[in-house]
Phi, psi and omega in degrees: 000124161328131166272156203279324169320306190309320167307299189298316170285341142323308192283299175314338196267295202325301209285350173260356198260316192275327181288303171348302198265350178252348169300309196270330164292322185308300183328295195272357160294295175337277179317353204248324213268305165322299182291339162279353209258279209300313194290290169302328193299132192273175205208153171220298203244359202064019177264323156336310174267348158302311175311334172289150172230125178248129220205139189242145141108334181210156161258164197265168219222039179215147177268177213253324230348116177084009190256134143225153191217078179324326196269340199092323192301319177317295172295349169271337187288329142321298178319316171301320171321281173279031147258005171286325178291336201315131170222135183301313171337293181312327217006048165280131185288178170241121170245149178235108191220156176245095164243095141234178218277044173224343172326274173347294213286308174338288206311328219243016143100353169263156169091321204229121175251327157349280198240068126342306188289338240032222208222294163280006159259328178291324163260355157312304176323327190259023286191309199290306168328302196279328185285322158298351168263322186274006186279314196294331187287329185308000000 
């Protein structure tokens, strides 16, 4: 016969087993969700795309001036970076912010024939999908 103990530790591995896998689906829903946000932002000199910041608990409040990265890879590669700390646990937002001053104008369709839909709404829309495909890989 079981012990209730014997439940309970049954129980902690299921509930360490179930945040694992939702840590890394939320995690890689993100990174996927990020990296199209980065991918769209349209590029002239590239400081725009340089420019996303990826921030767990608060976003940040400062612009990148003068950093630029056309290709993107650099700013996803932060981003991967500072989402390695993420833990569900923890119940730390995930921020994402652009702030130079044109980010906005950018986002809402002036300035730009590039991204017309902008960058972040248009994948923010898709969000709940890419979380939903990776929880079914899981």
């Amino acid at each position: 016969m079981s012990s209730i103990s014997d439940f309970e530790k049954s129980f902690e591995r299921a509930t360490k087993i179930v945040t694992t896998k939702s840590e890394k689906a939320i995690t890689s829903a993100v990174v996927q969700t990020l990296y199209n946000i980065i991918t769209d932002t349209p590029v002239d000199t590239g400081q725009l795309r340089g420019n996303w910041q990826t921030t767990l608990g608060s976003p940040s409040n400062i612009s990148l001036e003068g950093l630029t990265d056309p290709s993107g890879v650099g700013t996803v590669a932060k981003s991967k970076l500072a989402l390695k700390k993420f833990k569900l646990s923890s119940g730390e937002d995930i921020f994402m912010t652009n702030n130079l001053n044109y980010a906005t104008r950018i986002e809402f369709g002036h300035y730009s024939s590039q991204a017309p839909q902008g960058m972040v709404r248009i994948n923010l829309a898709k969000f709940k999908e890419i979380l939903e495909s990776e929880v079914k890989k899981r």
